[in-house]
MARLO-657288 format. One record per atom (N, C-alpha, C): atom name; residue number from 1; x, y, z. Coordinates in nm, 2 decimals, padded with zeros to 4 digits. Each point is the difference from the previous one (the first is absolute). Example, Ala and Ser with C-alpha at 12.3 -4.5 7.8 and 13.67 -1.06 7.14 Angstrom:
<site><atom>N</atom><nr>1</nr><px>01.32</px><py>-00.57</py><pz>00.78</pz></site>
<site><atom>CA</atom><nr>1</nr><px>-00.09</px><py>00.12</py><pz>00.00</pz></site>
<site><atom>C</atom><nr>1</nr><px>00.09</px><py>00.12</py><pz>00.00</pz></site>
<site><atom>N</atom><nr>2</nr><px>-00.04</px><py>00.11</py><pz>-00.07</pz></site>
<site><atom>CA</atom><nr>2</nr><px>00.09</px><py>00.11</py><pz>00.00</pz></site>
<site><atom>C</atom><nr>2</nr><px>-00.08</px><py>00.11</py><pz>00.08</pz></site>
***
This chain:
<site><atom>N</atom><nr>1</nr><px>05.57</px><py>09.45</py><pz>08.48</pz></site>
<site><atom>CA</atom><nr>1</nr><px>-00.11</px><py>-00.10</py><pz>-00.01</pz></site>
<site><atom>C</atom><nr>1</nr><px>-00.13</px><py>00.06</py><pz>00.03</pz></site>
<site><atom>N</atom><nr>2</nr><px>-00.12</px><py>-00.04</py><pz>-00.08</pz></site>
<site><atom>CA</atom><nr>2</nr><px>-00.12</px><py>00.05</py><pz>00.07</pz></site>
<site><atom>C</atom><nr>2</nr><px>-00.10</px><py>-00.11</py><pz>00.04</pz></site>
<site><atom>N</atom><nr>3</nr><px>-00.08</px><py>00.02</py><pz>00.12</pz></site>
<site><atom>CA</atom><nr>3</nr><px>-00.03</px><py>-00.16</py><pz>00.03</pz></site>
<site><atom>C</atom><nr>3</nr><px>-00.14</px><py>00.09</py><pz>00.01</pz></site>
<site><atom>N</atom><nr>4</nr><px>-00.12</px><py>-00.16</py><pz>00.01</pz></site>
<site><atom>CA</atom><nr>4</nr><px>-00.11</px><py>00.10</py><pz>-00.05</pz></site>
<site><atom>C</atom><nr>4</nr><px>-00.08</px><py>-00.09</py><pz>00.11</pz></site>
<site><atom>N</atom><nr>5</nr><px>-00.13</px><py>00.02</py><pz>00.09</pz></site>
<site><atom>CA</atom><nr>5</nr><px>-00.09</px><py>-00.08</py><pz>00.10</pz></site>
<site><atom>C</atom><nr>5</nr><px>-00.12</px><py>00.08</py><pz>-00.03</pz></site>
<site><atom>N</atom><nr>6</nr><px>-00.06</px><py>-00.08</py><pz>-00.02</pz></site>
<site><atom>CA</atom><nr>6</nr><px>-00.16</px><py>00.03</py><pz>-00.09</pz></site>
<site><atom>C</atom><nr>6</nr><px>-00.15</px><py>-00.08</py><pz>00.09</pz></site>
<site><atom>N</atom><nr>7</nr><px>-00.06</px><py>00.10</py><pz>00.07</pz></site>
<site><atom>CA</atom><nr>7</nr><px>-00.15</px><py>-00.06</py><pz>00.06</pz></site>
<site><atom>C</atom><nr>7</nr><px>-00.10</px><py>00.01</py><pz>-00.10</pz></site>
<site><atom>N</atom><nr>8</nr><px>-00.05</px><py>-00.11</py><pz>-00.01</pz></site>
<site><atom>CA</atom><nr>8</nr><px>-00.12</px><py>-00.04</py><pz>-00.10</pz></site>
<site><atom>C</atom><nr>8</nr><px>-00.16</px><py>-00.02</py><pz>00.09</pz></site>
<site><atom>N</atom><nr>9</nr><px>-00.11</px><py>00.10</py><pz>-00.02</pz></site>
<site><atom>CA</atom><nr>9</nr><px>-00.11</px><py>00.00</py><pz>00.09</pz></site>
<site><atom>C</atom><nr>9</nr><px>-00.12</px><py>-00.02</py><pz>-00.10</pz></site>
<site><atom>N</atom><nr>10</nr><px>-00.08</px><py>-00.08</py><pz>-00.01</pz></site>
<site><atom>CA</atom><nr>10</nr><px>-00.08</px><py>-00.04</py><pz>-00.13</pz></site>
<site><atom>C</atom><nr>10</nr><px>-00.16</px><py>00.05</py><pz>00.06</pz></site>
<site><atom>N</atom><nr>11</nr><px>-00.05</px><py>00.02</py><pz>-00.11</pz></site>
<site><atom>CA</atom><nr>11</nr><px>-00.14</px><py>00.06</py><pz>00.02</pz></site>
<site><atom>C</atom><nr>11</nr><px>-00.10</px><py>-00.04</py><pz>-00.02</pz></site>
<site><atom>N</atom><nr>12</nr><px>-00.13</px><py>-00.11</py><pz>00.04</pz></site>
<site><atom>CA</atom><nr>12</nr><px>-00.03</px><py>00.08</py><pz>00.11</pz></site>
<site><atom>C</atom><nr>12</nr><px>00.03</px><py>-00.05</py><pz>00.14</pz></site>
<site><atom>N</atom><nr>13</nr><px>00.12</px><py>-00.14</py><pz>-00.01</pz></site>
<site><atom>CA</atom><nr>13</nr><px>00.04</px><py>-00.12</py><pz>00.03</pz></site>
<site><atom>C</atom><nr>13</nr><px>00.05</px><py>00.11</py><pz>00.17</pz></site>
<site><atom>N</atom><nr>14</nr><px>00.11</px><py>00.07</py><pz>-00.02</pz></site>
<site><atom>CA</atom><nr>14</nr><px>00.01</px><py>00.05</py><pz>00.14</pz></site>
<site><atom>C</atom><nr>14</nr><px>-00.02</px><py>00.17</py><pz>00.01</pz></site>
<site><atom>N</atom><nr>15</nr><px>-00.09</px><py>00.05</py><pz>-00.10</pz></site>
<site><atom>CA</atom><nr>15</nr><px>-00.05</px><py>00.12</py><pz>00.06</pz></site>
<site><atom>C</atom><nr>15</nr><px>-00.11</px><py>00.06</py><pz>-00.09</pz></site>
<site><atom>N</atom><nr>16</nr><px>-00.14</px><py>00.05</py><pz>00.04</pz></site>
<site><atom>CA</atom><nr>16</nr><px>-00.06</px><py>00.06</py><pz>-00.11</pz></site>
<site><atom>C</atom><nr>16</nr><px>00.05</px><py>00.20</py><pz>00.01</pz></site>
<site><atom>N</atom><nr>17</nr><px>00.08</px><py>00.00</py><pz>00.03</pz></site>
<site><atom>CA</atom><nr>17</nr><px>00.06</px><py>00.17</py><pz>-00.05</pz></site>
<site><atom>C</atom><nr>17</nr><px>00.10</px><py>00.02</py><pz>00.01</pz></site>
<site><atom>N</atom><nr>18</nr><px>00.04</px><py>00.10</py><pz>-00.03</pz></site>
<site><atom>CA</atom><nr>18</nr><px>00.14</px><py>00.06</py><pz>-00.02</pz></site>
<site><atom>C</atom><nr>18</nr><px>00.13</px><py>-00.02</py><pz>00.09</pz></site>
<site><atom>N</atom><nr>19</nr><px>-00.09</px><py>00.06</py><pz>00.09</pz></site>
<site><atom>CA</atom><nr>19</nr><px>00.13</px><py>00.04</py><pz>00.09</pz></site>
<site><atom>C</atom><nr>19</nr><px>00.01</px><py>-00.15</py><pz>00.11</pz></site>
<site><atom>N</atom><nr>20</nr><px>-00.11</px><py>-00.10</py><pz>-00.02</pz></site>
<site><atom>CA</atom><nr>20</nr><px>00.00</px><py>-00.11</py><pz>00.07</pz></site>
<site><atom>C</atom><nr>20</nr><px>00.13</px><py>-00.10</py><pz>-00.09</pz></site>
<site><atom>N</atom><nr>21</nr><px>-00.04</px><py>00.03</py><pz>-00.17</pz></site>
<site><atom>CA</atom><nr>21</nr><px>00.11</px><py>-00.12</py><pz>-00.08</pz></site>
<site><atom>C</atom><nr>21</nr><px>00.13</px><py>00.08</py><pz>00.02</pz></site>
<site><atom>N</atom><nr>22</nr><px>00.01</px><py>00.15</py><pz>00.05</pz></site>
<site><atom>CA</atom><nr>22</nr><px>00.14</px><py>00.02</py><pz>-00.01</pz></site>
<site><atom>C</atom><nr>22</nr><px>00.07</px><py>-00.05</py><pz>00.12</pz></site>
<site><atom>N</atom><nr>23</nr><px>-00.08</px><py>00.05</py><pz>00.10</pz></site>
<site><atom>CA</atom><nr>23</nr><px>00.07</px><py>-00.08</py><pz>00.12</pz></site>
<site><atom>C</atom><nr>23</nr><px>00.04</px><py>-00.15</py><pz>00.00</pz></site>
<site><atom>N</atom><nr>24</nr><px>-00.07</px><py>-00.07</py><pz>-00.03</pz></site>
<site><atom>CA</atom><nr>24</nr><px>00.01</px><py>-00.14</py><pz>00.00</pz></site>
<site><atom>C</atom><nr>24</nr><px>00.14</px><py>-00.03</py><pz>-00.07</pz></site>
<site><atom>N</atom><nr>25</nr><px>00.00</px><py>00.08</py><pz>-00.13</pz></site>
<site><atom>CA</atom><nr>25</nr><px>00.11</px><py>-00.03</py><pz>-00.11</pz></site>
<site><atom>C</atom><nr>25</nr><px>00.11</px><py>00.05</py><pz>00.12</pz></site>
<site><atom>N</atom><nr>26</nr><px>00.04</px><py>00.10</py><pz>00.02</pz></site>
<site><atom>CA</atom><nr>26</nr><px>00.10</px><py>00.09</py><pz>00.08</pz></site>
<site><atom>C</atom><nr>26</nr><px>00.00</px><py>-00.14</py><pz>00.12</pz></site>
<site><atom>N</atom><nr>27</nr><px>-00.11</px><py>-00.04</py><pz>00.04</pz></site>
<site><atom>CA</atom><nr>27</nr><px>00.07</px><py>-00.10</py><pz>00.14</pz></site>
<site><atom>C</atom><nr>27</nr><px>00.09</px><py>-00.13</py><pz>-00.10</pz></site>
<site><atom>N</atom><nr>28</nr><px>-00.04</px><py>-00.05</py><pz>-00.09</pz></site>
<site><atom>CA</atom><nr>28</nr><px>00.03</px><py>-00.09</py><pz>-00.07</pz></site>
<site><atom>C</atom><nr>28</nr><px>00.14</px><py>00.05</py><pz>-00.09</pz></site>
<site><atom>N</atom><nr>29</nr><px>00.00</px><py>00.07</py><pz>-00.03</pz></site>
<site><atom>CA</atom><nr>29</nr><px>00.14</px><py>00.09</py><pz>00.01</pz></site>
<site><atom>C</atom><nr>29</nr><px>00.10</px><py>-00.03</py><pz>00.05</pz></site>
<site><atom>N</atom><nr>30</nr><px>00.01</px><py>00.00</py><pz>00.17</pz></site>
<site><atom>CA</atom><nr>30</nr><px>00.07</px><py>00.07</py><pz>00.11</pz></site>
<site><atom>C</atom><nr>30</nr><px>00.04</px><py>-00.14</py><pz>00.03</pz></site>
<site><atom>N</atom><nr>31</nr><px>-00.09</px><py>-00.11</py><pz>-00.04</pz></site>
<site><atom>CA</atom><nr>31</nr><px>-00.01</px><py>-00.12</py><pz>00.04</pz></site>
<site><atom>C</atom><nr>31</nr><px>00.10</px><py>-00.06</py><pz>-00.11</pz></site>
<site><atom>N</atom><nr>32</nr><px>00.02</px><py>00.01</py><pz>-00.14</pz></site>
<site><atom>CA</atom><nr>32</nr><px>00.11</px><py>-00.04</py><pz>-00.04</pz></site>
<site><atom>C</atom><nr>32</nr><px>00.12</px><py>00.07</py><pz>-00.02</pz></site>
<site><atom>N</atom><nr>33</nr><px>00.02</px><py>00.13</py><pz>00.03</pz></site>
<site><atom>CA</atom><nr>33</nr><px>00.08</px><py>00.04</py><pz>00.07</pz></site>
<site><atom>C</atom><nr>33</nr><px>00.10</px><py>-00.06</py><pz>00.09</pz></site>
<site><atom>N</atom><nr>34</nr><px>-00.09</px><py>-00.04</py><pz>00.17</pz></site>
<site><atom>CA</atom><nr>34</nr><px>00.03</px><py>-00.06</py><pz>00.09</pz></site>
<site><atom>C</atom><nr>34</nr><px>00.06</px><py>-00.12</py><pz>-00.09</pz></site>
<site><atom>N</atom><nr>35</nr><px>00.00</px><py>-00.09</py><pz>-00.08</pz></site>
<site><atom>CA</atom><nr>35</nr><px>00.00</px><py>-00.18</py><pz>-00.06</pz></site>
<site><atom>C</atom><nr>35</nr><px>00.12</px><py>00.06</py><pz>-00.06</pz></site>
<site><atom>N</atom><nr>36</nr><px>00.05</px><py>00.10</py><pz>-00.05</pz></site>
<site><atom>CA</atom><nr>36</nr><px>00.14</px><py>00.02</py><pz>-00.10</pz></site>
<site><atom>C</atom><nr>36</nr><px>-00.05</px><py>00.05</py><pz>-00.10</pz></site>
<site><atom>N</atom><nr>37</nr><px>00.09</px><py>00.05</py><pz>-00.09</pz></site>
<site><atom>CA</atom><nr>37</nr><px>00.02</px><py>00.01</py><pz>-00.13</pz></site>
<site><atom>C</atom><nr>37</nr><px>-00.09</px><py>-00.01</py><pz>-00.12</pz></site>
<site><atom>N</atom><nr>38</nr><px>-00.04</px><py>00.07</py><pz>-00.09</pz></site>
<site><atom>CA</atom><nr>38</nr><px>-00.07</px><py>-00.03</py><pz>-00.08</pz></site>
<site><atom>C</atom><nr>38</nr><px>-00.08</px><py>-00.13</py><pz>00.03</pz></site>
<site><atom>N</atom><nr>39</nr><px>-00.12</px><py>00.08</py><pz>00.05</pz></site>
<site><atom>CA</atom><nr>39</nr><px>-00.10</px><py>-00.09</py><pz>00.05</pz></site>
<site><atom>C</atom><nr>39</nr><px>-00.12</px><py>00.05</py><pz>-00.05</pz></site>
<site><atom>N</atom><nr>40</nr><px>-00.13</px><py>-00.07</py><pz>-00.01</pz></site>
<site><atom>CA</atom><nr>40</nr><px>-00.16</px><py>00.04</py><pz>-00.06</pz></site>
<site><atom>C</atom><nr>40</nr><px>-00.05</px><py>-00.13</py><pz>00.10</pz></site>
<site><atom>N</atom><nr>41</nr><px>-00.06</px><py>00.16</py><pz>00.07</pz></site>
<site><atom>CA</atom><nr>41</nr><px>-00.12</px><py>-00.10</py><pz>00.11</pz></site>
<site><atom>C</atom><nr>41</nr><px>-00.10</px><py>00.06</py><pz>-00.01</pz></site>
<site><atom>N</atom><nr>42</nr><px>-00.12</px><py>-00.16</py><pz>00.00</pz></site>
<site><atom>CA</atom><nr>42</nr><px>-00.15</px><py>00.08</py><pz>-00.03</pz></site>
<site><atom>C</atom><nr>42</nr><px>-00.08</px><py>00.00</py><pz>00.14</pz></site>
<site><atom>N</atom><nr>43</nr><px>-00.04</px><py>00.10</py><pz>00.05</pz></site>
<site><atom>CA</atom><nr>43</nr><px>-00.11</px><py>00.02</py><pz>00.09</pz></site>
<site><atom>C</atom><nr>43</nr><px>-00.07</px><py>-00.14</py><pz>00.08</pz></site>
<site><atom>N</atom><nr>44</nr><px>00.02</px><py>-00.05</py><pz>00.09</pz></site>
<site><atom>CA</atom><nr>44</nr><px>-00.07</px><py>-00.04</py><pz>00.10</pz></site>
<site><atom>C</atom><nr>44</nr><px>-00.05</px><py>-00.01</py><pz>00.10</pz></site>
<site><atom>N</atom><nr>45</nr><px>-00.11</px><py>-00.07</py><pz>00.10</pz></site>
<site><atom>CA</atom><nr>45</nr><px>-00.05</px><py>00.04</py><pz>00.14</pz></site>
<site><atom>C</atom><nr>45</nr><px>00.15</px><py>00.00</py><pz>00.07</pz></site>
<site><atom>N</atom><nr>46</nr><px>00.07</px><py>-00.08</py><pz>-00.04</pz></site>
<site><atom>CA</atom><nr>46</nr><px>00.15</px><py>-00.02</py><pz>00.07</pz></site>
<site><atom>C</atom><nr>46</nr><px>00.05</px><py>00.11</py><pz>00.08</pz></site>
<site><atom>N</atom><nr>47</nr><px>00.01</px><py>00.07</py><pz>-00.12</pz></site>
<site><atom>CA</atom><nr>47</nr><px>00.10</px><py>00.10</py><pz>-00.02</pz></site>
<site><atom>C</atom><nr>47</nr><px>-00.08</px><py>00.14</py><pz>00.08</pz></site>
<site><atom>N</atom><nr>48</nr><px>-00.14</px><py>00.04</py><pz>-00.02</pz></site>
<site><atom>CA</atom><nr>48</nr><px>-00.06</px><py>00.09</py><pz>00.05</pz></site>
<site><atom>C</atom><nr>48</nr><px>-00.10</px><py>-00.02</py><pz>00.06</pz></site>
***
C-alpha cells in the first residue's frame, strides 16, 4: 500500500520566500502525518 501526507504553504498568504513557504509546507506536512493517513493539511498560525 502507499499512503501519501501532503503540506500545502500558499504565497504570499504564509511566506514571501523560499525557504519560509518550504518550511511552513514541511510543518504542515508533519501535521497530517501526526492526524493519520493520507491526509492534505494547509499551513496555519496553528500549526507554526
Amino acid at each position: 500500500n502507499i499512503s501519501c501526507s501532503i503540506g500545502i504553504a500558499l504565497y504570499p498568504e504564509h511566506g514571501e520566500d523560499e525557504q519560509t513557504l518550504m518550511k511552513h509546507a514541511d510543518a504542515a506536512m508533519y501535521q497530517a502525518k501526526n492526524e493519520g493517513l493520507n491526509r492534505i493539511k494547509l499551513f496555519s498560525a496553528e500549526i507554526g
